[in-house]
C-alpha positions in Angstrom: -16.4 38.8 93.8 -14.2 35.7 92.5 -17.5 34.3 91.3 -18.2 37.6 89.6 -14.8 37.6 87.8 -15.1 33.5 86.9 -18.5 34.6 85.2 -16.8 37.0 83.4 -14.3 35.0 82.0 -16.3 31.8 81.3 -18.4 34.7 79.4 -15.3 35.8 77.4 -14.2 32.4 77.0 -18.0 31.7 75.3 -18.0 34.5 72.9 -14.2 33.9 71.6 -15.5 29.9 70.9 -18.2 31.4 69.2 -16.2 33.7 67.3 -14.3 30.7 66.0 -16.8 29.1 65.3 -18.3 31.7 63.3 -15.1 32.5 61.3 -14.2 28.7 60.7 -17.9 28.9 59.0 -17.0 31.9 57.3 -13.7 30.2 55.8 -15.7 27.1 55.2 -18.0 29.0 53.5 -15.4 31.1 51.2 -13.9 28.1 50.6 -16.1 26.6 49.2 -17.3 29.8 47.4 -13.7 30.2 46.2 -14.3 26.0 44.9 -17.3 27.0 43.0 -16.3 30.2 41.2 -12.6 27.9 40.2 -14.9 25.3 38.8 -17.6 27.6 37.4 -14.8 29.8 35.3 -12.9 26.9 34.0 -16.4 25.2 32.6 -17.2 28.4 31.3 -13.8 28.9 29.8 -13.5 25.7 27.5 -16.6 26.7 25.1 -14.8 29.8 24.0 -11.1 28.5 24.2 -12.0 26.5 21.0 -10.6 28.0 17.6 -14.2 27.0 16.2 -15.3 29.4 18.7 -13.3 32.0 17.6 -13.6 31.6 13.9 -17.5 31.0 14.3 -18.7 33.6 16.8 -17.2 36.6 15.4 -16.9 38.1 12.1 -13.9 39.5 12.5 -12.1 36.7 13.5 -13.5 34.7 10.3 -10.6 35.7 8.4 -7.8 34.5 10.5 -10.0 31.0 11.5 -10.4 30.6 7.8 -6.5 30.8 6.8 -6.0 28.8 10.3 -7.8 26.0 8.9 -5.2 26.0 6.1 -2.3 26.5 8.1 0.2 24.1 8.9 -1.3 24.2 12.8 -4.0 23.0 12.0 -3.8 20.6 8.7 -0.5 18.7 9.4 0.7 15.1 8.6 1.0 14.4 12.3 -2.3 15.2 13.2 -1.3 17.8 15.4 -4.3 20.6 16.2 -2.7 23.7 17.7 -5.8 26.0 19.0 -5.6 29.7 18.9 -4.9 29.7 22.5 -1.5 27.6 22.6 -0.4 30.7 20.1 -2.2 34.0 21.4 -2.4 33.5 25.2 0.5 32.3 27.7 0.3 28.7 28.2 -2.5 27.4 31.0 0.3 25.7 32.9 0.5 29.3 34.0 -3.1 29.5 35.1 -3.6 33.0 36.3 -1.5 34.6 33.8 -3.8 32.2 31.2 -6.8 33.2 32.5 -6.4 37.3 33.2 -5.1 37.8 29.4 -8.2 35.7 28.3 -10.3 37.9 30.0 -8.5 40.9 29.1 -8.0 40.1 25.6 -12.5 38.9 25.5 -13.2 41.9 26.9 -11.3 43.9 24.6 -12.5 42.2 21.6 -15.9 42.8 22.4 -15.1 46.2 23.3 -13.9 46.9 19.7 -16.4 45.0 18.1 -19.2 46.9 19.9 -17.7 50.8 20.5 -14.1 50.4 18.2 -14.0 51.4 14.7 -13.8 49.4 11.5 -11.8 46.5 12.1 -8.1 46.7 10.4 -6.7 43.5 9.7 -3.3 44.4 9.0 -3.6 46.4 11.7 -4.9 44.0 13.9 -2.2 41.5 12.1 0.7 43.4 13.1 0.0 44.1 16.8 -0.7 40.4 17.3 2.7 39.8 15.3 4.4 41.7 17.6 2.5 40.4 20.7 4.0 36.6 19.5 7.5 35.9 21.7 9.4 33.8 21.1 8.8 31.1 24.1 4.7 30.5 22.6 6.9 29.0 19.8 9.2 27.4 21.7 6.8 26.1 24.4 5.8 23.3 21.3 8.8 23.6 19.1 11.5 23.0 21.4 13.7 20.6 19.4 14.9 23.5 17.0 18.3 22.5 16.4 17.6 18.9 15.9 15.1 18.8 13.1 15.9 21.4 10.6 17.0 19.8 7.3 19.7 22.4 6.6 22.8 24.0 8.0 22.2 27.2 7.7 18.3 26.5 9.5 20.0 25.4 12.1 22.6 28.3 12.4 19.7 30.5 12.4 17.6 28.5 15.0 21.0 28.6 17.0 21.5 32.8 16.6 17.9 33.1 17.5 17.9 30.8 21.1 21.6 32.7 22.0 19.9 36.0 21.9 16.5 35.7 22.4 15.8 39.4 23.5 16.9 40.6 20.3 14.7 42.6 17.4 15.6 40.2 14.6 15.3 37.0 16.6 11.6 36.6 17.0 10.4 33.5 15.3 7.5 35.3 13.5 9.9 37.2 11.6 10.9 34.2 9.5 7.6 32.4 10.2 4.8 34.7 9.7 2.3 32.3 8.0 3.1 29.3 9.7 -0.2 29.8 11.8 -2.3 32.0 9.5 -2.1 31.9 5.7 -2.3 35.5 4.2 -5.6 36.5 3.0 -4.6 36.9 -0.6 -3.0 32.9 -0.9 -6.5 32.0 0.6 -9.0 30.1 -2.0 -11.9 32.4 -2.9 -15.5 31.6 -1.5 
């Protein structure tokens, strides 16, 4: 009888090794799965993070690449290139937020352009104006009070950080074609 029972739990002892085994292989194996699919979506991302992309690949983006091209973002005496994603998506410092509006905002692009109807670009202009808060701007431009040439700029600047929250203190509501010139101040083809 004691041999039957040391069989028994020599048996049990067996299939729990084997279960760990098994489920470290499963974790290795999701690991590296997990590995893969980080590295796969971030190679896949950095073609079509690229303003070109943007500006090249769809029509109704060609607009707002072309007055980016002109824009002080992009054509600047310090050489300073600022992409369509430092503006329009939350910084990649905060990677998953980054990466699910990407993916939101691709899929609903090529939703639209596919299903939506005509593509409004004052419509489109205004949403994306009032998508805009203030910390993209200030996630570049965070000297405000030190470099503006005036007083009253930086009494402004000043009103704006104090009460961030507020209507009237977005940045784009002094700044509206800092990153995109409008369409009509744009050189004909």
């Amino acid at each position: 009888m004691i041999k039957f029972g040391t069989k028994i739990i020599n048996l049990i002892f067996t299939v729990v090794r084997w279960c760990r085994r098994k489920r470290a292989l499963i974790f290795l194996a999701g690991m590296g799965a997990s590995v893969l699919c980080f590295v796969g979506i971030n190679a896949a991302m950095r073609p079509v993070s690229r303003s070109q992309y943007c500006g090249s690949r769809c029509h109704e983006m060609n607009t707002a690449y072309q007055s980016w091209k002109d824009s002080s973002h992009r054509a600047n005496r310090n050489g300073i290139c600022v992409e369509c994603i430092d503006c329009h998506l939350p910084p990649e410092d905060d990677y998953f937020a980054h990466v699910a509006v990407k993916a939101y905002c691709g899929a609903r692009g090529i939703y639209e352009h596919h299903f939506g109807s005509e593509y409004d670009v004052e419509k489109t202009r205004k949403e994306v104006l009032d998508s805009i808060g203030n910390q993209r701007c200030t996630n570049c431009h965070n000297d405000l009070l030190a470099k503006p040439g005036s007083t009253a700029a930086r009494v402004v600047h000043a009103a704006i950080l104090n009460q961030p929250d507020a209507p009237d203190s977005r940045c784009v509501k002094c700044h509206e074609d800092v990153g995109h010139k409008r369409q009509n101040k744009l050189p004909s083809p």
